[in-house]
N, C-alpha and C positions, 0 to 999 in steps of 0.2 A: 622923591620923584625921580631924581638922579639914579639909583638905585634900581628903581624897576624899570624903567627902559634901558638899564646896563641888564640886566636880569631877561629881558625880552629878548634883547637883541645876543646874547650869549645861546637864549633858547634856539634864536633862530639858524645862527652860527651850527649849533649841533644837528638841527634837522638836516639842514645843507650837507653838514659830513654825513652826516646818514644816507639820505640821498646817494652822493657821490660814491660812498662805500656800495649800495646797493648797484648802483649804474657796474660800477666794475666789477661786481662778482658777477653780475647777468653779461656782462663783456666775457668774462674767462667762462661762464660756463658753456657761449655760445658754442666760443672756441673749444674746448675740452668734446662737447658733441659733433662739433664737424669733425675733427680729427678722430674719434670713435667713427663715426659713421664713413670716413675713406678708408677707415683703414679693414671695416668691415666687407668695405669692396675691395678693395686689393687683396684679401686674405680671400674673396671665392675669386676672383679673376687668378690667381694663383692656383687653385683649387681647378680652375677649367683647362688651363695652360698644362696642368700637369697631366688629366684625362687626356687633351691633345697628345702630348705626348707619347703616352700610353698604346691610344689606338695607332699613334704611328708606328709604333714598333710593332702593332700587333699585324697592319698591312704588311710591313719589312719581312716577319717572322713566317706569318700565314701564305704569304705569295707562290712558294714554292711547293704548297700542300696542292693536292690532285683535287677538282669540284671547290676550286676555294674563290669565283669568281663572284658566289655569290654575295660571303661574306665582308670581300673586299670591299661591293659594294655601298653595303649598308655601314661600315666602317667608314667611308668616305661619307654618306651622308651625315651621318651622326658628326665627325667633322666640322659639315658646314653648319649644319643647326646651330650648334653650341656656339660658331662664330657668331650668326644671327642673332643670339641671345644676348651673348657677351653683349654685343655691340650694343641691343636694348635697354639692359642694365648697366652699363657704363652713360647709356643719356640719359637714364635715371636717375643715376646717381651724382651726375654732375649736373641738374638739376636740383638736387635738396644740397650736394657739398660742392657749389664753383668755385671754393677757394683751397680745396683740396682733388677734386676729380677734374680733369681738362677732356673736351669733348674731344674722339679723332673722327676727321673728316672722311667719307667712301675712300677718299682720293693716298691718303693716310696709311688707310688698312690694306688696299690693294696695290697702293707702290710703296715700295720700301725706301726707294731714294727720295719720295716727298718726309720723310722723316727724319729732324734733328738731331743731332748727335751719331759719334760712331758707335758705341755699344748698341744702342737700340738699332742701326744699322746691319752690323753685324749679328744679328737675333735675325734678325728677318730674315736674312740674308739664309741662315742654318735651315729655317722652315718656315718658310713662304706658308703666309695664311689663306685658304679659300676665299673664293669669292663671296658678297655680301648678296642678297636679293634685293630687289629695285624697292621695293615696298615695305621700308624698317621704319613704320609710324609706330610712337608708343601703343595707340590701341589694337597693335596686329599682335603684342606680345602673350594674349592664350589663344591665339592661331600657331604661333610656334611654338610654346608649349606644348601644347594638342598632336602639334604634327612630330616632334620630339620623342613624343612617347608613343607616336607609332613608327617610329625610326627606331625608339630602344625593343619594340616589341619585336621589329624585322629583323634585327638584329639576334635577338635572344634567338627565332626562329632558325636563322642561318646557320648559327653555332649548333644547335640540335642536329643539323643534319649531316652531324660529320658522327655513324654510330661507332668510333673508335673510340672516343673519348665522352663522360656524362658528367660534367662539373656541375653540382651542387649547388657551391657557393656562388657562381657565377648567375645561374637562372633564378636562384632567390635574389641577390641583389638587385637584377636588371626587372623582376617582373615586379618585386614592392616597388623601386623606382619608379615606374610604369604606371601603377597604380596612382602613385601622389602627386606625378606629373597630370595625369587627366582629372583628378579631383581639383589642382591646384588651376586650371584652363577651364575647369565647369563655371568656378565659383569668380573666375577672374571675367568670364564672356560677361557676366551681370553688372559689370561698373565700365561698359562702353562707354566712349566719350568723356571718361573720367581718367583719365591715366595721364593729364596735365595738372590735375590737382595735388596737392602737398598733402592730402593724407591717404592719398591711393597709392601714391611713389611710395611714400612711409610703409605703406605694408609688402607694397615687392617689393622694398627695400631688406626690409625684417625676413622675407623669402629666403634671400639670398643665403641666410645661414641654414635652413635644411635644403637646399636645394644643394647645398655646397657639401653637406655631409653624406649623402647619398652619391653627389662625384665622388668624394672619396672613397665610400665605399665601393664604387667601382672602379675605381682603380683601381685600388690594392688586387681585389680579386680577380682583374683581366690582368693583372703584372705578373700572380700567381698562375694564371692559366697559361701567358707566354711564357712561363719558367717550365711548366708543368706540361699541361696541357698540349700546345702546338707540340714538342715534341716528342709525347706519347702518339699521338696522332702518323705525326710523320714518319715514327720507328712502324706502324700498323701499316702503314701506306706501301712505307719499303719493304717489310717481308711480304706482305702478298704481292710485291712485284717481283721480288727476287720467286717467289713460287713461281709466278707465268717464266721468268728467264732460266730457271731450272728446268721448270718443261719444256721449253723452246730448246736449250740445248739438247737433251733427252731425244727429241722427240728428230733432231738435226742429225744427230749422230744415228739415232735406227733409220731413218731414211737414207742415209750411205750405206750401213747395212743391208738391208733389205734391197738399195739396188745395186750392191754387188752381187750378192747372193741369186738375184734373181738372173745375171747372167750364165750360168750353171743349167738352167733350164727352160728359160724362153725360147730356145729354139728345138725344144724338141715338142712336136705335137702332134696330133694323132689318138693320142692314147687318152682314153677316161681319167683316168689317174694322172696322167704329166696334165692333162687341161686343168685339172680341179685342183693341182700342186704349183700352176701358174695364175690361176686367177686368184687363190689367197696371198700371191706371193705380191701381184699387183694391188689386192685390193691393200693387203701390208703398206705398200708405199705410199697409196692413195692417202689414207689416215694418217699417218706418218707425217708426209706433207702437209696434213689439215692441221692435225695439234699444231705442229712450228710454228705457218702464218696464224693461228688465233691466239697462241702463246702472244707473239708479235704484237697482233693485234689488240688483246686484254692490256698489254703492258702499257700500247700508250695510251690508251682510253684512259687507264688508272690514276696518269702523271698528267694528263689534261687537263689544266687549272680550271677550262669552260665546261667541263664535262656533268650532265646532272646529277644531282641527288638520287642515291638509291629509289628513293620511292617514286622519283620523278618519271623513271626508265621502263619503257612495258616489258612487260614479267619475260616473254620470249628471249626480248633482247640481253637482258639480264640473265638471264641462263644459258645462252650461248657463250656468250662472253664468260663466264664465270666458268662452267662445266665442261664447256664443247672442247678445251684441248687433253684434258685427263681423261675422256671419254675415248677421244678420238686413240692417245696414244697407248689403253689397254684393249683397243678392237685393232690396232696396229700391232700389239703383242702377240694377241692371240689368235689372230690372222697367218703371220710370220711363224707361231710355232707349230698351227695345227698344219702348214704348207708343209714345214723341215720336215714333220714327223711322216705324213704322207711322201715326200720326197726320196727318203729311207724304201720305201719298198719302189717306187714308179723307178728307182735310177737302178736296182739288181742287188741291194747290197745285202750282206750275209742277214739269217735271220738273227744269231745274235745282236748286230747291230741294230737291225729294226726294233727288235724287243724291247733293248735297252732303252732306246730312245724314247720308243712310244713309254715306255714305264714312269721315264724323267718326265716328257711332256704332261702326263696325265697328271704326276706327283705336283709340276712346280703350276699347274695350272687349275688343278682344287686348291691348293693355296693363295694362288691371287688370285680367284674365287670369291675365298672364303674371306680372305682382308677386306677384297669387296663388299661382300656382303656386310659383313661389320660396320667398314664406315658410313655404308648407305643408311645401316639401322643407326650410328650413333647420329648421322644428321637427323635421319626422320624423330627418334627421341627428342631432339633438340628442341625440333621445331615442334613437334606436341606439347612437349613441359615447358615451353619458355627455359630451357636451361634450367632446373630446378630438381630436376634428374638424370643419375645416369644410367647406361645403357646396364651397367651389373645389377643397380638396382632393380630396372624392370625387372630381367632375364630371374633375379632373386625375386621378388613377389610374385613371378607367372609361377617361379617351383612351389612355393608357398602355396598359389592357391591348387596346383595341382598334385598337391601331396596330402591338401585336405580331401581330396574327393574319396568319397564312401570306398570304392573301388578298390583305390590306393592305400586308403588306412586298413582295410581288413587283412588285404597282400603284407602287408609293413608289417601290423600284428604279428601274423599265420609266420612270417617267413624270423619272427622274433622269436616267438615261442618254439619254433624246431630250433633255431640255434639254441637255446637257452636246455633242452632235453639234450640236442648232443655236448653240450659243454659236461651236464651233468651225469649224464653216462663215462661220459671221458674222466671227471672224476673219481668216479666211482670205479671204473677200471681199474684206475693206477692205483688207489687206495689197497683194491683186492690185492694185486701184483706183488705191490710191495710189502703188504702182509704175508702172503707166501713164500716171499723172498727171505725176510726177517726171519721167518720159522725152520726155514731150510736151512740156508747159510749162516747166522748168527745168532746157535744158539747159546754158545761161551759168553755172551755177552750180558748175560742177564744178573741183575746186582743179586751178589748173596744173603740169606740171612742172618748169619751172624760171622765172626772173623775166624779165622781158623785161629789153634794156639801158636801153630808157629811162623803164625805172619807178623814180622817185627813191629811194624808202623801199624795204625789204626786208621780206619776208613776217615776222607774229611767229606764232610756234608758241602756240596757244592753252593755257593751265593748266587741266589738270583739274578740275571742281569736288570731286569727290567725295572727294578723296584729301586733303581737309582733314578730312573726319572721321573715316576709317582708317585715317590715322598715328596715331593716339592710342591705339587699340587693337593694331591690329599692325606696327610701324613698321618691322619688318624689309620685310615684304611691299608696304609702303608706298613703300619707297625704292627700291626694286627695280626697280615700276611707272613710280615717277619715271624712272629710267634711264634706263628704256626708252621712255619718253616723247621723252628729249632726243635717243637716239642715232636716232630714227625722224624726229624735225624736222631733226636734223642733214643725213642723206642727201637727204631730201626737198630742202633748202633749206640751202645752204652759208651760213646766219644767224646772228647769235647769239641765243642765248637772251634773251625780255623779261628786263627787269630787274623784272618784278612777280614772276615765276616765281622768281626768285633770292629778291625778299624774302622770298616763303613758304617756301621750303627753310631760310630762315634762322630765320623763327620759329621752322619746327615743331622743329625743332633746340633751338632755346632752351626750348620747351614740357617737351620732354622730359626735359632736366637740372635745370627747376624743378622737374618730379612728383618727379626722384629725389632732390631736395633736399628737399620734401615727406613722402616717407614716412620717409627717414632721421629726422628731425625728430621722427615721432610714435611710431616703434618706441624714439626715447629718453626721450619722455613716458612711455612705458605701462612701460618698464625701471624707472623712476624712481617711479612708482606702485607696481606690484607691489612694489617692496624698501624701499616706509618704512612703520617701525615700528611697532605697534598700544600705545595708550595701555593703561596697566599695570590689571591688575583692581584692585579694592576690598579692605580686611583689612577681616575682623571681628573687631571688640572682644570681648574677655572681660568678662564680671563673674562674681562671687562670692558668696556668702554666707555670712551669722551668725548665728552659735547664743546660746543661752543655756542657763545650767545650772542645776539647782536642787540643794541637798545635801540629801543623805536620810542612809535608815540607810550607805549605799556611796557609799564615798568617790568620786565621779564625774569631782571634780576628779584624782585621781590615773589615771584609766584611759589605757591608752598603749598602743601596738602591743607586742606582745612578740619578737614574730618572724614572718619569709618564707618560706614554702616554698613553695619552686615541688616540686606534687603534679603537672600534667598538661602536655602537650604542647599542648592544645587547652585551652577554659574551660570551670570548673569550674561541673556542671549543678547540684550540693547536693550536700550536707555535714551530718554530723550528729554529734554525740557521743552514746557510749555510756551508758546510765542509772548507770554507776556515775564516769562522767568521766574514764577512765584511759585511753580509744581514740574516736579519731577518723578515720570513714569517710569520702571524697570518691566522688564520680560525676562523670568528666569525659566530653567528647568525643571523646575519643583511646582510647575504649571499653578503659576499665579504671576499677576502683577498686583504692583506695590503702586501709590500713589505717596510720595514724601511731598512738605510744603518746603520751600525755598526759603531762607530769611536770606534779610539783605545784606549778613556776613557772609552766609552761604552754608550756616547752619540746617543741616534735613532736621525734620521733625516727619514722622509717620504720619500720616492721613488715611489713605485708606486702603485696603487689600481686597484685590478683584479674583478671586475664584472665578477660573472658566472652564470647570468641568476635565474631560479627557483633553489628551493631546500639548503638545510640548508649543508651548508658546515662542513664537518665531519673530516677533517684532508689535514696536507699538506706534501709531501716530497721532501727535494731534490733530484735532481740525485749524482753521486760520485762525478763527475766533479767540480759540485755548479755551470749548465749553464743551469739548465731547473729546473724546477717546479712540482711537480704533487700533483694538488687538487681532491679530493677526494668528490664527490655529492652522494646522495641515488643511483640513476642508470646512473650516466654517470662521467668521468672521463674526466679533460683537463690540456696538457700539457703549460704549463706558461713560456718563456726565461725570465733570470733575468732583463730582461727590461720592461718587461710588453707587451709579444707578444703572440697572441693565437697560439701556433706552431700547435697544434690537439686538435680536441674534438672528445672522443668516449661514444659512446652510449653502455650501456648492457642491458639485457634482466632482467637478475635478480640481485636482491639489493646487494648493494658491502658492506664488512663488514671494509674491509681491504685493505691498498696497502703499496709493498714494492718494490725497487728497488734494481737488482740485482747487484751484487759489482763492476761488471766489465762496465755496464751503458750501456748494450747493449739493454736494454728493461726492463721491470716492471712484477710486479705480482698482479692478478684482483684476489681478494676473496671471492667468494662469495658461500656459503653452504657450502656443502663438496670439492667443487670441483676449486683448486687455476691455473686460465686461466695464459699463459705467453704469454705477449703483448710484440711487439717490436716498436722502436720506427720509424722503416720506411719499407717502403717493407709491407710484409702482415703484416696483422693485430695481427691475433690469430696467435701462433707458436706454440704452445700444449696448453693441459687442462692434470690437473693432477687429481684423485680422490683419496681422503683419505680416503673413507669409511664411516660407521659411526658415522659422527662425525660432529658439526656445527662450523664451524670454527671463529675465532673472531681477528685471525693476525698472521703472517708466518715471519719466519726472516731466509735468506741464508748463507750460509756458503763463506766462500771465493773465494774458489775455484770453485763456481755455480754448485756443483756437487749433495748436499743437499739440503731440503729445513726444516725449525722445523716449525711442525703449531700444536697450541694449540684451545681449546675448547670444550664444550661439546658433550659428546656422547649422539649420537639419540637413540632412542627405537623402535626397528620397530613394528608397530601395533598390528602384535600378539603377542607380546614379554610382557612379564612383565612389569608393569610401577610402579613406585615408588611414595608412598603416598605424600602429599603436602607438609609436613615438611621436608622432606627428601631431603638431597642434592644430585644434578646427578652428577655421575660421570663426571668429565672433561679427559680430556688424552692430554699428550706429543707424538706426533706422529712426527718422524725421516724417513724422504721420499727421497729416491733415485730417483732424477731425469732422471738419466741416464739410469736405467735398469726398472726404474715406477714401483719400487716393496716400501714396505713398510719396512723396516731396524728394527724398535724396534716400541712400543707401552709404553706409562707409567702413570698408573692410578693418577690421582689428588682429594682431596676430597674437593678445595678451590674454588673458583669463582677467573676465567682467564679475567683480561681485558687487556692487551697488551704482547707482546713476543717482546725484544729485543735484538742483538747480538754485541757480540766488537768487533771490528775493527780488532786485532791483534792478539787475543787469539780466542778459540772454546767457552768463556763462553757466558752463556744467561741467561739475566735477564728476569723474569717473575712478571709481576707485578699482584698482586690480589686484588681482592673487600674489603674486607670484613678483612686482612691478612699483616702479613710485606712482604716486594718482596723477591725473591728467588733469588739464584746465581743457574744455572745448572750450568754441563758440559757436550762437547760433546764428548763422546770419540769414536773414532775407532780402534774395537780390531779384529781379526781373527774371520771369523765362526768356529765352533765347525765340522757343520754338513757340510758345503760346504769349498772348498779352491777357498776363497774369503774372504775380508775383510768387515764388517757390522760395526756399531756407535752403541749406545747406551746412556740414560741419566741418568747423577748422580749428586745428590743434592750435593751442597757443604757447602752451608747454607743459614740458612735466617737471615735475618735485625728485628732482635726484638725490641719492645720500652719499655718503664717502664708501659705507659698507652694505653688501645686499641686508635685505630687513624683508621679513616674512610680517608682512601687515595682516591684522585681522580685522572684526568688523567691517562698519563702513568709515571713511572719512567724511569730513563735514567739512561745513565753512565755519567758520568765527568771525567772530567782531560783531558791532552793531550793525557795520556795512556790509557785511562777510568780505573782510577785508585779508582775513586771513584763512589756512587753510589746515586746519588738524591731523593729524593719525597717530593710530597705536600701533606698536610691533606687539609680537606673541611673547617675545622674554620679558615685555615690560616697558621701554624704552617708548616715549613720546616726541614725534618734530613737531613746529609750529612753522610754516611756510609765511611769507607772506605769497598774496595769490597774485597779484600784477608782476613783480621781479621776479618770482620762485626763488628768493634767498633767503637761507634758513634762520630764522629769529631765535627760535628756542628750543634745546634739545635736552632733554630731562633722561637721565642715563638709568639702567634697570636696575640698578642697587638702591636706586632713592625711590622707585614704584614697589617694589617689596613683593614681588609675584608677578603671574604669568597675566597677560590684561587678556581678553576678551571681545570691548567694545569702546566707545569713548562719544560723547556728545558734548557740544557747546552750549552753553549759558546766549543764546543770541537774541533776550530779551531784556537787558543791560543795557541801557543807551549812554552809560560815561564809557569814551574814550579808551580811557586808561585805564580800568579798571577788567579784566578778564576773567571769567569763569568757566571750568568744564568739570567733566563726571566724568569716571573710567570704571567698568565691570569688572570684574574678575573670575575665576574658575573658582572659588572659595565662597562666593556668594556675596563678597562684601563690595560697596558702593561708596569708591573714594571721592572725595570735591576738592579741587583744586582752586585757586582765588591767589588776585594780588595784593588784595584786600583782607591780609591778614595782623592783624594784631603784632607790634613788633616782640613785646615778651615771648606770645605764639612761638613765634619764626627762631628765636633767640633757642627756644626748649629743644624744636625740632630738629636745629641743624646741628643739638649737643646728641638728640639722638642719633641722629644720620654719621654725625663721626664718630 
């Protein structure tokens, strides 16, 4: 007796520690996610601080560009939005972290002396923040959005209008920006009234990190355009001002000119000649004068920071300014010299002089003419080809095409073919010439027949030159020649051969056995290349991991694999057990399910195999009862008795994502897109379709009472709506659906990747399982409308299932326990956690060397009502179907853990 209430009360002592262990890991984890999540704010409030920054220098940098008023002030806007924002997400976030974010007041941000401390004094103090607008309620924040990204749009606009400089990287980062900002305000306008609750913070919260990567992104790239950029622009700016102050002086200097010169002959008139040598002398000055003042004029137009945009300006205006002083000061040239040239005869002066003059005048005035004309053709080229040719090219294809003309090619011909008769005549002349030349003059020259007796020396036969550089190529033909070289000296001249002629025969000879000693040589380099060996690749290292276990009510330390079965050919898509625990259903890819019986070790034995025809089996579920089946194909659906009877097959139209069965077993739910159909199991077919809107659904779980329905997945974009750049995550949503009235109860943005939704049994919570993510616990609660008298649901995170290291989960997760007191999942390398679901502190984590392969799926045994006693199933890509139990034999466990070491 003594014994077991020492024995009780020890039991009770250990829950207690348990407990308490539990309370403080949920203590430290709180803690560990507030400090993640400030710190996720301080790293984009840095992130916007430093965009400030950025456009400040870029005003600094920009200010002194000509037409830069505009851009000034759309840099000043952008400014204050980002202030506006800031400040929205700063009450946001100290909102979900007050023990990390501290709210600052209007009063705060707008004086700098209501602020503590001198560092953050002196901050301000360097760059005083914009004002805030009167109206920073959380639900204005995709009003500022919205207007954000038509401030980066005005922005991007501005900068296009300087055509000196065309950055690239600049208009791609701000126009995707642009994009995600109005898609991110499309989808934010639809949770009005909602931006007090904790799981709409939670996702502008999760914003902050691509909103934050996109400020960076532009930053860098407007840091690289004020490196770059601003002063490409401003060197563009100052040569064509320095052009107008070149013409203005030019144009300053002939206007002293021209009225000096004009005193020479203003006072004499009377004459034809002195009138028409005095009115080009004035009109000279006239123009003269005009260039200077429009030089003047263009120059400060140019430097005018208010000045418009080219395309702003009407065309007249813009060609004055531009044209009118170069025009003016070569009609002042030529004004000035047709007056001098005329001036030459009206004043008496010799005709030499005249002559000369007029000769120069005519000469230097078809030349700045013809320059004329040139650059007027290279501008009009310009402006025809967008710059894509130039002026030689045209002038080249005009000759082109007028050298094809029938006209031209028979002239080109005719005027070919006479040259090509006189070349040949000409030929033929000198041929004649020179043969009668030979025959007259050198007839001593002619080789003798044979040697005279009293010529000491004997004739030598001269060596070819040529045939030293055609033995190398053709040596057969080479030799050949030679032959016949010697046996023609031979008869000629009973000689012998020079001995130079011999050397070269001997070279070439030697030449030719080095080349073939030569290439032998390098066809056994390139042998010997081609066949050695290529240095061996790299291994990669394994590592591992470790768990920790914590004991609870189930003995954790005892859980062990129980047994293998290989259920599929192909791997296993999911797996479930029946509500009462005594059969366990597989869906593989070898398009069948399996039906195994459960013993109360946890022994499968086969039962039965469901053939379902074509089509890759996607999931299985029971009814409540555990007396039907429903397998899950791309577009048809059949219901299964646990015996292995086809009770129905239904056909759908379109592809099923999802099916769930509702609690009371009177029929199922078909998902497919937006829109979740409610089948029943006899009687008609379809009983309703419900539509959720937009939204792509991916799996629904009911409520008890069948009066709910929870479907998660991605929101659609309708076509003309905004769509969000490729890196960008889409919105998902919790949508909370009234079956009964077909209205839609709450909405709740997600920023994770949804692969399954599932609901317990006995409570309102719902597990969410994600891609990419730990699983989530919601809740569903039902509280009073505000606005109607009637009662609505709504969803609230209670937490999630963190790990020490990321973990790429597959399947879905489930609940566990009798109570579903706990919360399962599989990683892809293998690895299994065991949560409990009220703490989210980790019970049991089964490490990838002891699962022996890649898992696939995982289900719980939740038809076990001992306590302590836990059961699950995990798939695999190999096809086999392992059972895990705590309830295992201790010899069992003794075998296994000699295997496992």
């Amino acid at each position: 007796m003594y014994s077991t209430k020492r024995r009780g009360l020890l039991d009770q002592l250990a829950e207690l520690s348990n407990d308490e262990e539990l309370d403080t890991a949920t203590v430290s984890k709180d803690v560990k996610q507030q400090a993640a999540g400030a710190d996720r704010f301080f790293k984009f409030q840095k992130q916007v601080e430093n965009l400030d920054i950025e456009l400040c220098n870029f005003e600094n940098a920009a200010r002194h560009l000509g037409s830069s008023v505009g851009i000034l002030s759309s840099a000043s806007k952008l400014r204050k939005r980002l202030t506006n924002i800031l400040f929205l997400i700063r009450e946001n976030a100290a909102s979900l972290f007050p023990r990390r974010v501290i709210r600052h007041s209007r009063e705060a941000l707008l004086n700098p002396d209501a602020m503590d401390g001198d560092r953050r004094r002196a901050a301000w103090r360097r760059r005083r923040p914009l004002p805030l607008d009167d109206n920073l309620q959380p639900d204005t924040l995709p009003y500022h959005l919205g207007n954000f990204a038509d401030d980066v749009k005005n922005f991007v606009k501005c900068l296009n209008e300087f055509p000196e400089f065309d950055d690239v990287a600049v208009n791609q980062s701000m126009m995707e920006f642009e994009g995600n900002l109005r898609y991110w305000a499309t989808h934010l306008n639809e949770y009005t009234n909602q931006f007090r609750s904790a799981a709409v913070q939670r996702y502008v919260h999760d914003l902050t990190s691509e909103i934050g990567y996109h400020i960076d992104n532009v930053t860098v790239t407007l840091a690289m355009f004020i490196e770059i950029g601003v002063p490409t622009i401003s060197s563009h700016q100052q040569h064509a001002a320095a052009n107008l102050l070149n013409l203005s002086t030019v144009a300053t200097f002939f206007s002293g000119v021209t009225a000096t010169t004009l005193q020479f002959s203003y006072s004499t008139t009377g004459g034809k000649l002195a009138n028409v040598v005095n009115t080009l002398w004035f009109s000279s000055l006239v123009f003269s004068i005009a260039a200077a003042v429009n030089s003047l004029l263009g120059l400060t137009w140019k430097k005018a920071m208010y000045r418009s945009p080219g395309h702003r300006v009407p065309w007249w205006v813009s060609i004055w300014i531009k044209r009118s002083p170069l025009v003016f000061l070569v009609m002042s040239i030529a004004s000035f010299s047709a007056g001098l040239m005329l001036f030459t005869y009206s004043s008496g002066q010799g005709s030499v002089t005249s002559t000369i003059i007029t000769v120069l005048t005519v000469i230097t005035s078809f030349g700045l003419a013809a320059v004329s004309a040139w650059f007027a053709s290279e501008r009009w080229i310009f402006v025809r080809h967008s710059g894509q040719k130039w002026l030689g090219d045209v002038i080249a294809e005009f000759t082109a095409r007028v050298a094809n003309l029938r006209i031209v090619r028979g002239t080109r011909i005719t005027i070919k073919w006479c040259n090509t008769c006189f070349l040949t005549m000409q030929v033929l002349f000198w041929r004649l010439f020179r043969a009668i030349y030979v025959t007259m003059f050198r007839e001593d020259a002619v080789l003798p027949l044979h040697n005279q007796p009293d010529q000491p020396q004997p004739f030598r036969h001269p060596c070819p030159t040529s045939s030293h550089h055609t033995e190398f190529r053709e040596p057969k033909r080479s030799f050949a020649c030679h032959d016949a070289a010697i046996s023609s000296s031979a008869s000629v001249a009973p000689s012998v051969l020079s001995d130079q002629c011999s050397d070269r025969n001997i070279t070439l000879g030697g030449v030719d056995a080095r080349q073939r000693f030569v290439n032998a040589v390098r066809t056994v380099i390139m042998l010997g290349a081609a066949s050695r060996p290529r240095s061996p690749a790299l291994e990669i290292a394994e590592f591992g991991m470790s768990g920790r276990a914590m004991n609870g009510s189930v003995k954790w330390d005892m859980l062990a694999p129980m047994q293998d079965q290989v259920a599929h050919q192909a791997l296993v898509r999911h797996l479930q057990f029946s509500p009462n625990g005594k059969f366990l259903a597989t869906a593989g890819w070898d398009k069948k399910s399996v039906l195994f019986r459960v013993a109360r070790s946890g022994e499968l034995t086969a039962h039965r195999v469901l053939f379902n025809g074509r089509g890759l089996i996607a999931q299985v579920a029971w009814s409540p009862n555990g007396q039907a089946i429903l397998v899950r194909l791309p577009r048809a659906l059949r219901v299964w008795s646990e015996d292995g009877i086809c009770m129905r097959s239904i056909v759908r139209e379109q592809p099923i994502q999802s099916v769930a069965w509702l609690p009371n077993g009177e029929g199922f739910l078909s998902v497919e897109g937006s829109d979740v159909v409610r089948l029943v199991r006899g009687g008609t077919l379809v009983s309703d379709t419900y539509n959720l809107g937009q939204i792509q659904l991916c799996g629904v779980a009911v409520t008890q009472d069948c009066v709910r329905l929870v479907g998660v997945g991605p929101s659609i974009t309708p076509e003309e709506g905004p769509h969000p750049s490729y890196h960008i995550r889409v919105e998902k949503r919790i949508i909370v659906y009234n079956m009964v009235t077909k209205t839609k109860e709450s909405q709740t943005p997600l920023a994770d990747d949804i692969r399954d939704i599932t609901m317990a049994r006995k409570t309102s919570l719902i597990l969410l399982s994600l891609e990419k993510a730990p699983p989530q616990i919601w809740r569903l609660e039902i509280v009073k409308d505000r606005d109607r008298d009637c009662t609505t649901s709504r969803m609230t995170l209670k937490h999630a299932f963190a790990t020490k290291i990321p973990v790429e989960y597959v399947g879905s997760c489930c609940f566990g326990g009798c109570d579903d007191q706990f919360v399962v999942c599989a990683g892809k390398t293998g690895d299994i956690h065991i949560w409990d679901r009220d703490s989210a502190a980790l019970l049991h984590f089964i490490a990838p060397h002891v699962t022996r392969g890649d898992l696939t799926c995982i289900g719980w045994n939740r038809g076990l009502k001992d306590l302590k006693t836990a059961m699950f199933a995990t798939g695999s890509h190999s096809g086999v179907v392992r059972v895990w139990s705590t309830d295992v034999p201790v010899d069992e466990r003794d075998e296994q853990s000699l295997d496992e070491s």
